[in-house]
C-alpha positions, 0 to 999 in steps of 0.5 A: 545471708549467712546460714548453718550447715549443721546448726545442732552442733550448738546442742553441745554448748553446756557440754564443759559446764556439764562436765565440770559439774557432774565429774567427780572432782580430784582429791588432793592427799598432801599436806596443807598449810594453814594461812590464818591471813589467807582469808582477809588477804582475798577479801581485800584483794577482791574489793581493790576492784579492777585487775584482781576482780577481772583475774576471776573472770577473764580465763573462764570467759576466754575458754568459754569462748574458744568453745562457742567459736570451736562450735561454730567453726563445727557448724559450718557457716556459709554465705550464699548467693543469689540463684543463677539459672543456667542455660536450659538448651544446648548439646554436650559437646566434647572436642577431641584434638591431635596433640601428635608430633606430626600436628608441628607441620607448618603448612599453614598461613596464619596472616601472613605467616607460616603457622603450625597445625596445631597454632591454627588448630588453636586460633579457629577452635579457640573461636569456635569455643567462645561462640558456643553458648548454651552448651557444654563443652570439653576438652580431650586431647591425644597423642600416643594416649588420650587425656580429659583436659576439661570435663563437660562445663559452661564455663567455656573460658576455661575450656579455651584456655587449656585449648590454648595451653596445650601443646605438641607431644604433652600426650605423646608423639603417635596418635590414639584416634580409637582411644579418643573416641573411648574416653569421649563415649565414657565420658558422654555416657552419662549424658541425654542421648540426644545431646551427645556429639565428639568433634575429632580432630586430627591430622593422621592415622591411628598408630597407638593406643588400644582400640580400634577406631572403626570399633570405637565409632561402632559403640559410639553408634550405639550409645546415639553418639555423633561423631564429626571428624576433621582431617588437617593438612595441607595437600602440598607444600614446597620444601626448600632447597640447598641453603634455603633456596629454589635450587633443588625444592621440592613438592611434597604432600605433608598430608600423606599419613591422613587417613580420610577412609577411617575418619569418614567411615567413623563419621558416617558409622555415627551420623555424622560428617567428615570434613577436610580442612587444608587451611585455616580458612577451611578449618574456620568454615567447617567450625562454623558449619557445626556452630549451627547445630540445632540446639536440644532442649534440656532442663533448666539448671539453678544454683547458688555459689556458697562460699564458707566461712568455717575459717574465721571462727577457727581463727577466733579460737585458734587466737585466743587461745594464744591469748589464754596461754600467753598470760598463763606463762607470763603470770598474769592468770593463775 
């Protein structure tokens, strides 16, 4: 059904016959010649019917009704949907994901094959993402700085595809776990206090950014946010030797920068809980884990899609127009 935004602006219709009647019309002071014949030339020329008596006519119509489509275009015509009910219960839930250049480790199995952090990071939460009905979801990731990707939205589809596009240093190489958990307490703020969770995710230590994460969760805390935290990395990894081989390999821990104290007192500073994730299989099990959050009720959201149509009169005017000009320069109205 198609309705009016601003219906009034059709009191303007006689606006241009107001105009013309009520202006003072001009005086012409130049000489004039007298055509005796002029009169019966017009008078025959209207009763040869057809083209000459629809020269009369045509240009005030055409202009009458670029004005009737200009006021439509100003009126604002829109269609509107049927009404969609959106989900009444569920949490607002930000997920916050390291993008730092330590996230390329590959200490992951993906299959059978060798995966960095962040593709396993993208393959478990990317499920976890599509699983989560009813709740709001966004996205926050960071690096030497943190960034909104999404804003909190049902539409999980697009959360999971700016999930899938982000990739290793688009928020720089060091890691901002304080500015993080900033911007996710700024962005929370405006939400139910009791529906405001961050799930954290990171593989390191806070090296950049301008807040404290221990400073952080303490707002956090008392804002009724909770806050869970991931640490991701493996314990051990061998390293190749010379040329690739077992000559010269080595054990190493590439989860030595992880800095489990401060996520864990992060967590438990907000009410909730650090997990440790040292391969997709324990990263998968702690996702699911929190899938199992107890949903809160919230009211019920209604509304319609409106898509608006203002374009097509402005076409209409914009095209006739072009009509009234082109027969005006070719000769056809005078």
């Amino acid at each position: 059904m198609i309705e009016l935004l601003w219906p009034a602006a059709f009191l303007a219709l006689p606006l241009p016959w107001l105009v013309y009647r009520l202006w003072p019309s001009s005086r012409s002071e130049q000489a004039a010649l007298r055509a005796p014949f002029f009169e019966s030339w017009q008078a025959m020329e209207q009763t040869q019917g057809g083209i000459p008596a629809l020269k009369q006519w045509l240009s005030p119509l055409l202009l009458f009704l670029i004005w009737l489509a200009l006021l439509a275009a100003v009126a604002r015509p829109m269609i509107y949907g049927e009404p969609v009910t959106l989900p009444g219960e569920g949490r607002d839930l930000l997920l916050a994901v390291d993008l730092s250049g330590s996230m390329q480790i590959e200490d992951m199995r993906l299959g059978n094959q060798t995966a960095n952090r962040l593709m396993a990071v993208k393959a478990v939460v990317g499920e976890f993402v599509e699983r989560r009905q009813g709740d709001r979801l966004g996205l926050i990731v960071f690096g030497s700085k943190a960034y909104l990707q999404a804003p909190l939205t049902f539409d999980t589809a697009t959360v999971k595809r700016f999930l899938l596009e982000s990739q290793i240093g688009f928020a720089g190489r060091e890691t901002a776990i304080g500015d993080a958990v900033g911007l996710s307490i700024k962005r929370l703020l405006d939400r139910p206090a009791s529906s405001r969770v961050l799930i954290l995710l990171t593989d390191g230590a806070n090296t950049a950014g301008n807040i404290e994460p221990i400073e952080a969760a303490r707002v956090a805390a008392e804002q009724g946010i909770t806050i869970y935290t991931v640490g991701i990395g493996a314990d051990s990894m061998t390293r190749s030797g010379i040329f690739g081989t077992s000559f010269g390999a080595r054990t190493v821990n590439p989860s030595r920068d992880l800095d489990e104290k401060s996520l864990q007192t992060i967590a438990e500073a907000t009410g909730g809980q650090y997990f440790r994730a040292r391969n997709p299989a324990e990263l998968n099990d702690i996702y699911r884990l929190l899938d199992e959050l107890e949903p809160i009720d919230q009211d019920a959201e209604t509304f319609r899609p409106q898509t608006s149509l203002f374009h097509w009169p402005l076409a209409a005017a914009f095209i006739a127009s072009l009509l009234l000009g082109l027969l005006k320069i070719t000769g056809w109205l005078r």
